[in-house]
N, C-alpha and C positions, 0 to 999 in steps of 0.2 A: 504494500500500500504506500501509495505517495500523498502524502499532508498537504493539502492548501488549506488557509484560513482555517474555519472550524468545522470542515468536515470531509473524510477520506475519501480520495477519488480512485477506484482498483486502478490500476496501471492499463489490465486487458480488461475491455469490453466485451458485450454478448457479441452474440452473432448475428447480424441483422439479415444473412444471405439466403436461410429458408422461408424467408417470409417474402410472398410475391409482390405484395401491395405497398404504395409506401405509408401508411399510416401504420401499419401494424410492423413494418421495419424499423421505422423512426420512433418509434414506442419502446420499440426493444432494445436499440442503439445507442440515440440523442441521448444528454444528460437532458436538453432543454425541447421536445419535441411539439411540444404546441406551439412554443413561439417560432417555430420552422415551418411546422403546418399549415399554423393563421398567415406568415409573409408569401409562404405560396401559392395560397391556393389566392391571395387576394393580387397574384400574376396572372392564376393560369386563367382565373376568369369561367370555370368550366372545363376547358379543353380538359382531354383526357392522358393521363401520367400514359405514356412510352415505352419509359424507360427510364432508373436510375441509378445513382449510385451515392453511399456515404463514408463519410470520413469522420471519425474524432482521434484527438491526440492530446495529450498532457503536454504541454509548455510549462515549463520549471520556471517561466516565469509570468506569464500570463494564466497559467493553471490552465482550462479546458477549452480547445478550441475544436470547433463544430462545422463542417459542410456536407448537404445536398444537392445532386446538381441530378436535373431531372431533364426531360427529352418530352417533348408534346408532339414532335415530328413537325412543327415549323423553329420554333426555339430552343435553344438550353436557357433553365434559370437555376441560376446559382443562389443560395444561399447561405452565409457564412455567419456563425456565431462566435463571438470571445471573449473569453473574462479578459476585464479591464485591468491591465495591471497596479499592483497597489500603488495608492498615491496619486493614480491618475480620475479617482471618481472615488465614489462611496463602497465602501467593501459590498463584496456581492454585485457589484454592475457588471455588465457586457453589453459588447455591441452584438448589431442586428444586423446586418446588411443583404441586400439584394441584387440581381446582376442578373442584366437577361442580356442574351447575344442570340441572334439570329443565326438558323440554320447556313442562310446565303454569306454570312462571315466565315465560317468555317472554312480554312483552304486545304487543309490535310490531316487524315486521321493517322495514327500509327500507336503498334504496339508492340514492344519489347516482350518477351517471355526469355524469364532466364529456368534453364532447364537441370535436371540432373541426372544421373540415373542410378538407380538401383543395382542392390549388389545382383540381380535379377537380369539386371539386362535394361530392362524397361525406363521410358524414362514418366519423370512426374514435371509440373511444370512450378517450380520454387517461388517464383513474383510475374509479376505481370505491372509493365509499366506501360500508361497511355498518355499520350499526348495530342490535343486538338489545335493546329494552329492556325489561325485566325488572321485577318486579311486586315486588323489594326494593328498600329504600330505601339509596343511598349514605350512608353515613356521612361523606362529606367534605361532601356535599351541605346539610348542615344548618347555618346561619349566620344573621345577621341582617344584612337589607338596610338598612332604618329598625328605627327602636327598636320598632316594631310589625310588624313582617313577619320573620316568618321561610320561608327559603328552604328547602325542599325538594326534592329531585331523587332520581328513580327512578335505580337501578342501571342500567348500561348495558356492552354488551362492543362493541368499534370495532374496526374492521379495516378496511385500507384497501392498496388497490397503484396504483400508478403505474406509464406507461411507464420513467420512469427506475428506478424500483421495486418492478419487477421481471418487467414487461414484459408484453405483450396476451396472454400464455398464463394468466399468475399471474391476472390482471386476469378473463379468463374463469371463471378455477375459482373465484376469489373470488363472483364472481355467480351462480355454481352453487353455490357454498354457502348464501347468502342463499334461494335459488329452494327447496333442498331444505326447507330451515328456515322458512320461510314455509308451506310447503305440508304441512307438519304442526304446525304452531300451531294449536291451536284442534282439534287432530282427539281423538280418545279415543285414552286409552293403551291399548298393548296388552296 
């Protein structure tokens, strides 16, 4: 167990990957799942969840930080939750935040599989990393390498899971998000 404030966060979370729907994933998951719920669904407006995927993680110094990122088949909306680091607000605060990006932003899907194999022969697949990148420019991305080049870098959203990280279930639906999200890249909206 790792201590924030006055009260124990486990290190490893449930499992949120046998659960199909995202209310009863983000139920099981989120520390904070209503307040994910109420910012998204007052995005999606109706339209029906795709597809998604979640993230939390302990920050040793922000303590519990939280993302959804769901697929409607025109959008991804993101949503991110963080405790506030102390000092910065009232003990117990976080931010909320929201982030939608349209399908037609998307310019490349890709995804890493690191693999292993068994003393068997067989292999299993260890992490799975995905990346969506997007046809805006980061704003961190702009610097100068030589006094004549400057660096530029398209935006990008990353996600990634690991056996330790959350284990061959999470690992699958991570790649069934990528799989969904790829296969409507590039399609007409509806």
């Amino acid at each position: 167990m790792v201590s924030y404030g006055s009260s124990d966060l486990p290190a490893v979370f449930p499992d949120w990957s046998p659960y199909p729907d995202l209310d009863s994933a983000a139920r099981a998951y989120l520390r904070d799942p209503d307040i994910a719920i109420d910012a998204l669904a007052s995005m999606l407006g109706g339209a029906p969840v795709l597809g998604f995927t979640l993230e939390r993680f302990v920050n040793v110094v922000n303590g519990v930080w939280q993302e959804v990122v769901i697929c409607d088949g025109r959008r991804l909306i993101l949503w991110h939750g963080e405790d506030v680091p102390p000092g910065d607000g009232p003990a117990g605060s976080m931010t909320s935040s929201l982030r939608v990006v349209p399908l037609s932003a998307v310019t490349e899907v890709g995804c890493r599989r690191r693999l292993s194999r068994t003393s068997g022969g067989s292999t299993r697949v260890d992490s799975a990393d995905v990346y969506l990148l997007l046809s805006s420019l980061d704003e961190a991305g702009f610097g100068q390498m030589e006094e004549t080049q400057t660096v530029i870098r398209h935006d990008a959203l990353r996600f990634g899971k690991t056996v330790d990280d959350g284990g061959p279930g999470q690992i699958a639906r991570l790649e069934e998000f990528a799989q969904l999200v790829a296969s409507l890249v590039g399609q007409p909206m509806r």
